[in-house]
N, C-alpha and C positions, 0 to 999 in steps of 0.2 A: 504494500500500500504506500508506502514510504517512496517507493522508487516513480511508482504514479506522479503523484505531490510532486515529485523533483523535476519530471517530464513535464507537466500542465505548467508548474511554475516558469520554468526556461522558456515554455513554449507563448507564454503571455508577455515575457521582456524580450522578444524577440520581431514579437508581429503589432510594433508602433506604426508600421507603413514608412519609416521614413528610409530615403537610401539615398546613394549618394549619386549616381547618374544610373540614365538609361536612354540606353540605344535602340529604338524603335524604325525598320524599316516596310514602309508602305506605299502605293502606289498610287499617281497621278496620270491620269489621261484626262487629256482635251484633245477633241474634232476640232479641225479648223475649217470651218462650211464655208460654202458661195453665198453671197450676201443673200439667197433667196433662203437660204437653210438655217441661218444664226440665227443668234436671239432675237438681236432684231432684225428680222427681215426687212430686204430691201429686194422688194420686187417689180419688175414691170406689170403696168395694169391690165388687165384682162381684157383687150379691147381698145377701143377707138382712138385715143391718143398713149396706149400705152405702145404704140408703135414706134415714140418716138425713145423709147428706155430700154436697154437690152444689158444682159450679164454678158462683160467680157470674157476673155479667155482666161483671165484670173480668177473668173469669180465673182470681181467687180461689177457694181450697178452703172451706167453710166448713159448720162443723159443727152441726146445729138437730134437738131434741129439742120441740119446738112443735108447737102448732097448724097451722102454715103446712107442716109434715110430720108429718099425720096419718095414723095406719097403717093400710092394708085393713080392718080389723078395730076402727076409730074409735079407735085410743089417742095419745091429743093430749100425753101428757108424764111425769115418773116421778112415784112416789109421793109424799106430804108425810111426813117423819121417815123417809127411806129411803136406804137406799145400793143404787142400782141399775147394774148394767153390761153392758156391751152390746158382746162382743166383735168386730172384723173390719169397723170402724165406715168407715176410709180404709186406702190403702196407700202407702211413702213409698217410692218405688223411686229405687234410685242410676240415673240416664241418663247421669254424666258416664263421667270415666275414670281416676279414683283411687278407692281405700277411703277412707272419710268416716266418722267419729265422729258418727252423728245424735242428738241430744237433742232434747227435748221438752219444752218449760217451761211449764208452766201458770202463769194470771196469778196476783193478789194475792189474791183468795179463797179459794185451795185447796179449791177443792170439784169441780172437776173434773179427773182424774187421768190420764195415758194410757200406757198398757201395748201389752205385745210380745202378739199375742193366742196366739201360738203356747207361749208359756213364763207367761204374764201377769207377766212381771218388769217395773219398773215404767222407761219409758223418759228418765225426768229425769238419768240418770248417761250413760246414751249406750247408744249398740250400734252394732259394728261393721258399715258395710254396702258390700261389694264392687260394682265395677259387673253391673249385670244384676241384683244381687240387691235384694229389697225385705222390708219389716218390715209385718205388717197390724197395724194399730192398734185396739186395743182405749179404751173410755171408760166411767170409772168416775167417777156422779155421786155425789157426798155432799151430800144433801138433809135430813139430819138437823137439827134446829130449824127448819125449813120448812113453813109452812102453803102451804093453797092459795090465800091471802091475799096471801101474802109473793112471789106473782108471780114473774118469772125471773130466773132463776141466766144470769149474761152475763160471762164469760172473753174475752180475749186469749192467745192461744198462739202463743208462741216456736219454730218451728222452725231447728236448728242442724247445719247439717255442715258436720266442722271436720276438716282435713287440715293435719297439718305446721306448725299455729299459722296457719293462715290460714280466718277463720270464713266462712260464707257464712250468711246468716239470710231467713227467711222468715218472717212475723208472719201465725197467719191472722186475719180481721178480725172474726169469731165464731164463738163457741162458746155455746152458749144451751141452759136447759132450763126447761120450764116445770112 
């Protein structure tokens, strides 16, 4: 009985939990998707101006109002001195599993703009978007002091969902009008 007592007792100043290190090996994987597959999707729209948005060969979204997407009906780009827009151009759907703040920042030219196409409120301030749910993007070029001379209008665009102070960004690699 005596030898019990002596086992239970060691066995009780033994198991405090505490230790001195510990090596734990475990595994990480991330997919890295086409922007129609990530969390947030960036997809062309299903239809009538989503002709003018296609996934590159990277993967990338990217937005052309060119020649190189010319329409059924031969129109190769907007007018010169015009404000032209084209709504339900891409769609940015949440795939992850938080609400996301998405913004939309157009580069240093401001000439082209992108809107909610559903409300046309202008998406550089953000819009709330839950998972499952998505924003169709609307694109409003400002071609105003623009000849047909002055050749194409070429942006960088900032995509942003931002949760809780933690940004996730997306740059698409063009935006083009001719």
């Amino acid at each position: 009985m005596a030898l019990v007592m002596i086992v239970v007792a060691a066995s009780l100043v033994t198991a405090t939990g505490a230790f001195t290190s510990v090596q734990a090996e475990r595994t990480a994987e991330v997919n890295v998707a086409g922007d129609a597959n990530a969390y947030l999707g960036l997809i062309p729209y299903d239809g009538g101006n989503g002709h003018f948005a296609h996934e590159n060969s990277k993967g990338e979204l990217e937005i052309k109002f060119t020649k190189e997407k010319e329409t059924e009906a031969g129109g190769q780009g907007v007018n010169p001195n015009s404000v032209t827009t084209f709504d339900n151009v891409f769609t940015i759907k949440n795939q992850g599993t938080q609400e996301v703040n998405v913004k939309v920042t157009e580069g240093k030219k401001d000439m082209i703009t992108f809107y909610d196409s559903k409300n046309g409120n202008s998406l550089t301030d953000g819009k709330s978007v839950a998972p499952g749910e998505t924003i169709n993007v609307g694109v409003e070029i400002d071609a105003s002091g623009k000849t047909k001379s002055s050749g194409k209008i070429t942006e960088h665009i900032t995509i942003t969902a931002k949760k809780d102070g933690a940004a996730r960004t997306a740059t698409l690699p063009n935006a083009s009008s001719s």
